[in-house]
C-alpha positions as CSV (number, residue, x, y, z in Angstrom):
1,X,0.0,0.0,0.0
2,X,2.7,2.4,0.7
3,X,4.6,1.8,-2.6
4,X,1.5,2.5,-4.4
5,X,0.7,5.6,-2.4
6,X,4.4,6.7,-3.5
7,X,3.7,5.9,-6.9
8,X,0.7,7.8,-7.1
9,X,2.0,10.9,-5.3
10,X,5.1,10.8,-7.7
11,X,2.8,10.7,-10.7
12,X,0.6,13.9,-9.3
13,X,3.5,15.3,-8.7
14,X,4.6,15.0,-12.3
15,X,1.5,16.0,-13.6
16,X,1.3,19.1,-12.2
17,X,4.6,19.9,-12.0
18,X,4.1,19.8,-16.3
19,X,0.9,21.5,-16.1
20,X,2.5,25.0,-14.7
21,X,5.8,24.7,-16.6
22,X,6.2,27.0,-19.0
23,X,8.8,24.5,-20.9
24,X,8.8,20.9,-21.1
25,X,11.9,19.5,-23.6
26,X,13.2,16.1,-24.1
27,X,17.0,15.6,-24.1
28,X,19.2,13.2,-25.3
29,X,19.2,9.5,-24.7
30,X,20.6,9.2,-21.3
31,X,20.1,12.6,-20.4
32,X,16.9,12.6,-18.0
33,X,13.4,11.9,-19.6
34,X,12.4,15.1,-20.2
35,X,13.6,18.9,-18.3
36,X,11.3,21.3,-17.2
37,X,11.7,25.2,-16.2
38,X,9.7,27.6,-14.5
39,X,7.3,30.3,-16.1
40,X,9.9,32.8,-14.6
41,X,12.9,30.5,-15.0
42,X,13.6,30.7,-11.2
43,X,13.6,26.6,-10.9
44,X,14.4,24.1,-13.0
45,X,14.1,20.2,-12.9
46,X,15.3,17.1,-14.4
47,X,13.8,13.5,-14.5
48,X,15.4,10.7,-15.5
49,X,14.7,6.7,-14.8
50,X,17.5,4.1,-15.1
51,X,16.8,0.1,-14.4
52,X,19.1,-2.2,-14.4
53,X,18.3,-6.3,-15.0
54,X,21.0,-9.2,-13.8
55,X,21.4,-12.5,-13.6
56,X,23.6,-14.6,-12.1
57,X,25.2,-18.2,-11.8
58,X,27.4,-19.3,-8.8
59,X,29.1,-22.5,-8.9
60,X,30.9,-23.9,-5.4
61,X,33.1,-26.3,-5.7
62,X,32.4,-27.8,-9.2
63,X,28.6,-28.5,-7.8
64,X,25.5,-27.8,-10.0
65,X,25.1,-23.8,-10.4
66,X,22.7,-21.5,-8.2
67,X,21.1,-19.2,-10.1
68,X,18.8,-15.9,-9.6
69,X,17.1,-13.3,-12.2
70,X,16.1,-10.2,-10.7
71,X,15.5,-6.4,-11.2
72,X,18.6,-5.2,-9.2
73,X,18.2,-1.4,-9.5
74,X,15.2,0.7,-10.7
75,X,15.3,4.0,-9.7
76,X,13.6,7.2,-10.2
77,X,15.8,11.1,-10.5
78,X,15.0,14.5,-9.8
79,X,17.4,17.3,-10.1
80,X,17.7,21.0,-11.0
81,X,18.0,24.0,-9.4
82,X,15.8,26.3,-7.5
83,X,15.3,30.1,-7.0
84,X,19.0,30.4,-8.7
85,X,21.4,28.3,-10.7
86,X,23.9,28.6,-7.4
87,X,21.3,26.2,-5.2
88,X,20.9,23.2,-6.9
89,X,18.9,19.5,-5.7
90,X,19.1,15.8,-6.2
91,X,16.3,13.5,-5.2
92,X,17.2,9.8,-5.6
93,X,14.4,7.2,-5.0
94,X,15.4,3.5,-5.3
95,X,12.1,0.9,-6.0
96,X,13.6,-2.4,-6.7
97,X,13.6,-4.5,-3.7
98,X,17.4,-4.8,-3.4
99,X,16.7,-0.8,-3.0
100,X,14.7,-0.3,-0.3
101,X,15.3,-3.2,1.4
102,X,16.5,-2.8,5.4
103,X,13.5,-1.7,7.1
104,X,13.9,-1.9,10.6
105,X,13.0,0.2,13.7
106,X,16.1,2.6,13.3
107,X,13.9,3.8,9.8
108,X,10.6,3.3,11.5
109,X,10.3,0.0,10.2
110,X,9.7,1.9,6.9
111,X,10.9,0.4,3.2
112,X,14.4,2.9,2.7
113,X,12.5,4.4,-0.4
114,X,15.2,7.7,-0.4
115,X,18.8,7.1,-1.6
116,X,19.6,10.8,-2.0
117,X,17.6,13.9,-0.4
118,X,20.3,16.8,-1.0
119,X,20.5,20.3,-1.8
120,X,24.0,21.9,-2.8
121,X,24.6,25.5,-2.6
122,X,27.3,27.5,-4.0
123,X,27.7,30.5,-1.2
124,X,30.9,31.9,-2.9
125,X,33.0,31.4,-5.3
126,X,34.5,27.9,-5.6
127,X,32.6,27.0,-2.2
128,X,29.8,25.0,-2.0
129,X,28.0,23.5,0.9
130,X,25.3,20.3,0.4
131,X,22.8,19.6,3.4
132,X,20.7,16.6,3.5
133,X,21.0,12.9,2.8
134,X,23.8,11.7,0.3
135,X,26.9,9.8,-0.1
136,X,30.2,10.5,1.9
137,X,33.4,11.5,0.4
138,X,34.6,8.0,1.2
139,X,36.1,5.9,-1.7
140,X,36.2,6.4,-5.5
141,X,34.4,2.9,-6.7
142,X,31.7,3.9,-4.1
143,X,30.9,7.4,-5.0
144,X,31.3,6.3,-8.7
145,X,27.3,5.6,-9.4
146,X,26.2,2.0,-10.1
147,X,24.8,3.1,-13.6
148,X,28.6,4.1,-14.6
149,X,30.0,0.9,-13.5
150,X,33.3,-1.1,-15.6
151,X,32.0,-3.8,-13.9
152,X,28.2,-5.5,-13.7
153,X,29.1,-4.3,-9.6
154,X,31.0,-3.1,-7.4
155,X,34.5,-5.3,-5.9
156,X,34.4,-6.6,-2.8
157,X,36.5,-3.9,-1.0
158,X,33.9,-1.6,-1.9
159,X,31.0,-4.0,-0.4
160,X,33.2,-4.5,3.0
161,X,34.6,-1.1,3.8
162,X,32.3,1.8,1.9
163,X,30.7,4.4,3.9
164,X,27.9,4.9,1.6
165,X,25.3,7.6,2.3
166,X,24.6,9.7,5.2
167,X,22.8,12.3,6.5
168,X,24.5,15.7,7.2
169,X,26.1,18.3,5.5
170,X,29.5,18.6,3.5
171,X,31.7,21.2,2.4
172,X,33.5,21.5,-0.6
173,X,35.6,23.4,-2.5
174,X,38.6,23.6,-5.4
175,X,41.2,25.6,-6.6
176,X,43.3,25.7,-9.7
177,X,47.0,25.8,-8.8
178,X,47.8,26.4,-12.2
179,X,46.0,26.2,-15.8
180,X,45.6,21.8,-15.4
181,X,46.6,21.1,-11.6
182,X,42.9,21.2,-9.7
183,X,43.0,20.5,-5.8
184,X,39.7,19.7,-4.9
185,X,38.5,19.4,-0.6
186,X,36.1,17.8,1.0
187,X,34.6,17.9,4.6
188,X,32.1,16.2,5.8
189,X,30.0,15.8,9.5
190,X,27.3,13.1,9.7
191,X,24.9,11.3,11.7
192,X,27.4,8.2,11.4
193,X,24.5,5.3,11.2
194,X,23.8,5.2,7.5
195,X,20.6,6.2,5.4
196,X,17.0,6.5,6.4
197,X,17.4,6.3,10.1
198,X,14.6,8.0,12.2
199,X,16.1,7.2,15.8
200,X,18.5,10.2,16.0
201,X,21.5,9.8,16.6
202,X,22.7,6.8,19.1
203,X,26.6,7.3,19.7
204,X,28.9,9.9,18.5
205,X,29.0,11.6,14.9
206,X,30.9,10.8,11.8
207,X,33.6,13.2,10.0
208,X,35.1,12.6,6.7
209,X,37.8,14.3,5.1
210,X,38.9,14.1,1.4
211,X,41.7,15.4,-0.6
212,X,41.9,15.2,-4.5
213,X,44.5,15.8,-7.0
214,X,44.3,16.5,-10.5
215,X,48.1,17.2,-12.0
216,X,47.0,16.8,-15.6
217,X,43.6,18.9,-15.4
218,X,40.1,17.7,-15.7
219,X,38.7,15.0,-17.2
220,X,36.2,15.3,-20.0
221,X,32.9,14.6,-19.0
222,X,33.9,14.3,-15.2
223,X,35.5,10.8,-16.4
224,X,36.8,10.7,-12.8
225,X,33.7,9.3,-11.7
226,X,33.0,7.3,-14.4
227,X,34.2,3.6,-15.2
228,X,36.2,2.7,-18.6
229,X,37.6,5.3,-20.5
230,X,34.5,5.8,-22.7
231,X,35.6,9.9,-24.0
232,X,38.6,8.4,-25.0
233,X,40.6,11.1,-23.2
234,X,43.3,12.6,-26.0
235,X,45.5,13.5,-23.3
236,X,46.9,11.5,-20.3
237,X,44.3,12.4,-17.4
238,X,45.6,11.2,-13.6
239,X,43.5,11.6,-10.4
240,X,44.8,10.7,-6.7
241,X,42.7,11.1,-3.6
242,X,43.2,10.4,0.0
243,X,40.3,9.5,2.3
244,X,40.1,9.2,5.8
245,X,36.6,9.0,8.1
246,X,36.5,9.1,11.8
247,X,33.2,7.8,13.5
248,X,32.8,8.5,17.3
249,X,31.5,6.2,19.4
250,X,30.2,4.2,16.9
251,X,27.4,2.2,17.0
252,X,27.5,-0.3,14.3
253,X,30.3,-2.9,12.3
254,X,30.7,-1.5,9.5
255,X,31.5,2.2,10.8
256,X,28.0,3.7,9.6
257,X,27.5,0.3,8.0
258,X,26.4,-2.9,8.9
259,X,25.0,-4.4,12.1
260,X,23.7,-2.3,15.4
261,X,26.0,-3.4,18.1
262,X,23.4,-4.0,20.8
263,X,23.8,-4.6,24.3
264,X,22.0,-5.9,27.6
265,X,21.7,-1.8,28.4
266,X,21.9,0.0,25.3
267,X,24.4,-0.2,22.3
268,X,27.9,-0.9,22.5
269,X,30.5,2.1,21.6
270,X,34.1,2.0,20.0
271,X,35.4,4.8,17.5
272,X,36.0,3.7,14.5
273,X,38.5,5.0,11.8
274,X,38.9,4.2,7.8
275,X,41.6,5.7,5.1
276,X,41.2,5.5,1.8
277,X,43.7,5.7,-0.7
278,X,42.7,5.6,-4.6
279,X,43.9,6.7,-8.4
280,X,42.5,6.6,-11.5
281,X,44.5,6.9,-15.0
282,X,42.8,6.9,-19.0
283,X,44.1,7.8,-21.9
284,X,43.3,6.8,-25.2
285,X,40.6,4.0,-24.5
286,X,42.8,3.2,-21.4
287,X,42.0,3.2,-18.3
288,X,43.4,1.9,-14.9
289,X,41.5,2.5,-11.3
290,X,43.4,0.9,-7.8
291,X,42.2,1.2,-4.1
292,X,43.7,0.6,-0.9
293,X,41.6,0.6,2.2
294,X,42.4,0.1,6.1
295,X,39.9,0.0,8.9
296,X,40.5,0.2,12.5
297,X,39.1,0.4,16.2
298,X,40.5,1.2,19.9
299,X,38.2,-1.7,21.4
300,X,36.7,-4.1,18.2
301,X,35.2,-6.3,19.9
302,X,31.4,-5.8,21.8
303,X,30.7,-6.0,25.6
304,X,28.0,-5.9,27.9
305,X,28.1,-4.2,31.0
306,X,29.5,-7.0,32.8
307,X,32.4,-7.6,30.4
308,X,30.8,-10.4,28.5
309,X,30.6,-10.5,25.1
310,X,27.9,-10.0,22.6
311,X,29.3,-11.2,19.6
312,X,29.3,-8.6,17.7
313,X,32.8,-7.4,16.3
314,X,33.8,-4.5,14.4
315,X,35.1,-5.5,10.4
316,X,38.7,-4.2,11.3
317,X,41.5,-4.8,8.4
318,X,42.4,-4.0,4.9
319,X,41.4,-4.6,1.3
320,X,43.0,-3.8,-2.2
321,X,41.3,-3.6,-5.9
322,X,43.0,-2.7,-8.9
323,X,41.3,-3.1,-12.7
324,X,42.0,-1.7,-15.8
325,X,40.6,-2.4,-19.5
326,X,40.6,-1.3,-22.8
327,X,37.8,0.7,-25.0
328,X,38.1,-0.6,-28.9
329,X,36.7,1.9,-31.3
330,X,33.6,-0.8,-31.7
331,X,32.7,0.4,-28.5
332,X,33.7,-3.1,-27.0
333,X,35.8,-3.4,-24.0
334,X,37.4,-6.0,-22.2
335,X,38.6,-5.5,-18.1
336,X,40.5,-7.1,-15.6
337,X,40.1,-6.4,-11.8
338,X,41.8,-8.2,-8.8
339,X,40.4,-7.5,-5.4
340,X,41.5,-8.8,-1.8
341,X,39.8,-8.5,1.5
342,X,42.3,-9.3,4.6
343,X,40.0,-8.9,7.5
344,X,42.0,-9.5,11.3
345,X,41.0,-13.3,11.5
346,X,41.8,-12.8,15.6
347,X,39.4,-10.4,15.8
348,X,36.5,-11.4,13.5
349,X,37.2,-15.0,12.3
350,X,36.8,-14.0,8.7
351,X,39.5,-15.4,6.0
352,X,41.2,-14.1,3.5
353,X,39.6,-14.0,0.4
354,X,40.7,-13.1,-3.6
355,X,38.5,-12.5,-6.3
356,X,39.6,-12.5,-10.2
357,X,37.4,-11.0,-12.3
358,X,37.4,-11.0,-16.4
359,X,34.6,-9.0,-17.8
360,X,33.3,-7.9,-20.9
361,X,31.1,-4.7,-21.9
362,X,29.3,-3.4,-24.8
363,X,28.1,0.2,-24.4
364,X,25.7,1.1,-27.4
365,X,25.0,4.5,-25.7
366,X,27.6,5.2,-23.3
367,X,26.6,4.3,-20.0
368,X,23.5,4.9,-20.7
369,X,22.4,1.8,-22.7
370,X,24.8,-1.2,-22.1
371,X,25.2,-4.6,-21.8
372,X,28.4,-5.9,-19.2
373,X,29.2,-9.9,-18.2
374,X,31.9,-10.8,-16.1
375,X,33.3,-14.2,-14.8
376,X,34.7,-14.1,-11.1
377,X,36.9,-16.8,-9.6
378,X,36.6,-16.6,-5.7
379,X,39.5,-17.8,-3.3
380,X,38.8,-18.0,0.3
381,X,41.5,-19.3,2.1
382,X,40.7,-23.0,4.0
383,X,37.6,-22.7,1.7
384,X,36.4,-24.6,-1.7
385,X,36.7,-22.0,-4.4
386,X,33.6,-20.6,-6.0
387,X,32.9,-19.3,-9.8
388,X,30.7,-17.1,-10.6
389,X,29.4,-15.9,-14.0
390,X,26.9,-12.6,-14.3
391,X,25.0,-11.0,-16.9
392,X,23.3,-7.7,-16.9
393,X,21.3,-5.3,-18.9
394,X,21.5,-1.6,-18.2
395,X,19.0,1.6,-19.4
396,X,19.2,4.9,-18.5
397,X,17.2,7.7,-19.4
């Protein structure tokens, strides 16, 4: 009932958001479904829809595959500015059930319908400040959105250590050392317990810093952000960036991710700290992205009030993912990517574990209209291996 009530208001919305508009133009493929501005041009607003369909095979041990088909993102987007170019929105909503899955009584047992809820206002100059609900400044592959992906996903460094989205607000701003060297910085102060939570805060709050650099200038199209080298830069384009997030008294695993560390009188406490290190390279159809990661806490390991212990640990340790690939002029590539999770096995039992990942991609429209399959071979250590093959269809509008 509360889908469709969402799906209705969304559609009134629309309506008469079209109705009072005194222009309503459609884009390009890929570019939003259609942009509308205001009589006095004092708001604008674009809508795009993007859905993304996978399936999968997983083979353990030489047994007889798993498989799954499903819808795993379909997602509606708003953005635009209002009352001036210089304050500017995005409004996210995810619908497939991988999307708003994770209702619990931290969101008001509510489905997590919003991804992003953000405005982003330029004060002055090169300064802006966002408020609201979007992803941290944590690592590349994470802020790098899932429609403008190498890979069918994301690498399993990403999936263990991202910081994902938050609510709070985040400063940022760049300067241009010289005609192509851009500095860009980042500051961010959150809630620290992830999206969609309506219980206020429970332990301490989250601040992430990033620093970026930009030696050759910017990449066309903000290729930065994106996966493969599909702009075919003409010149060699390099970025590095440095992460690091400090969560006070957290109260969860996975910083702001994961599971609630409860306790026989509350939650259980522990700050929690992450750095990120990542670069990205292209040039000519080439392109080459590599992470490092390391996650650490002063106590890991959950207590109650009598010095028992719950059970719960925090996911301290360190993970590393490289890939590259090349973009033929057919629009074909072909990618490589190596990832590693080293968890401490003292602390949370976990093994090592290695994934090798070939994968193949044909964009017809850019991003915006693609088809990717990739074949992972997964090596836990002490473990049987496991292959797994995927294949996924992806439109944006």
């Amino acid at each position: 009932m509360k889908f469709k009530n969402t799906l209705c208001v969304l559609f009134l919305l629309l309506v008469i958001t079209n109705i009072n508009a005194q222009e309503s133009s459609s884009p390009k493929f890929g570019k939003g479904l259609f942009n509308l501005v205001g009589q006095d041009s004092s708001w604008t607003m674009k809508i795009g829809v993007r859905m993304q369909f996978l399936g999968i095979a997983v083979w353990e041990d030489g047994e007889s595959p798993e498989t799954n088909f499903l819808v795993r993102r379909a997602r509606l987007k708003f953005d635009g500015y209002a009352f001036s170019p210089k304050l500017k929105y995005k409004l996210e909503l995810g619908l497939s059930n991988r999307d708003i899955s994770g209702a619990s009584k931290f969101t008001g047992n509510a489905p997590r319908y919003i991804l992003d809820a953000v405005m982003k206002w330029n004060f002055y100059q090169n300064f802006e400040l966002w408020f609201g609900q979007t992803k941290l400044p944590g690592n590349r592959e994470r802020v790098i959105s899932s429609a403008n992906l190498q890979f069918v996903d994301r690498s399993i460094l990403n999936a263990g250590f991202n910081l994902d989205r938050d609510m709070g607000v985040q400063f940022r701003h760049h300067i241009n050392l010289s005609n192509n060297f851009i500095i860009r910085e980042i500051f961010a102060i959150s809630q620290g317990e992830g999206r969609n939570v309506t219980t206020g805060n429970l332990g301490g709050y989250q601040f992430t810093s990033r620093i970026e650099l930009l030696p050759f200038g910017n990449f066309i199209s903000k290729g930065d952000y994106k996966g493969g080298d599909l702009s075919r830069e003409p010149k060699p384009k390099l970025a590095f960036g440095v992460s690091y997030d400090f969560n006070n008294n957290a109260v969860k695993t996975r910083s702001n991710q994961g599971k609630y560390m409860e306790t026989d009188n509350g939650f259980y406490e522990t700050n929690i700290s992450t750095l990120f290190i990542d670069a990205i390279f292209k040039y000519k159809g080439f392109s080459f992205m590599g992470e490092y990661v390391n996650r650490d806490s002063n106590d890991p390991i959950a207590k109650n009030s009598d010095g028992t212990l719950t059970g719960d640990v925090v996911k301290v340790g360190n993970a590393l993912n490289v890939q590259a690939g090349y973009l033929f002029k057919s629009n074909w590539e072909i990618a490589g990517r190596y990832s590693n999770t080293n968890l401490d096995k003292n602390i949370t039992g976990a093994n090592m574990k290695n994934e090798y990942t070939l994968g193949v991609s044909k964009y017809i429209v850019g991003h915006s209209l693609k088809v990717q399959s990739d074949f992972t071979y997964i090596d836990i250590a002490n473990n049987n291996y496991v292959l797994m093959y995927r294949l996924q269809f992806d439109l944006h509008f």
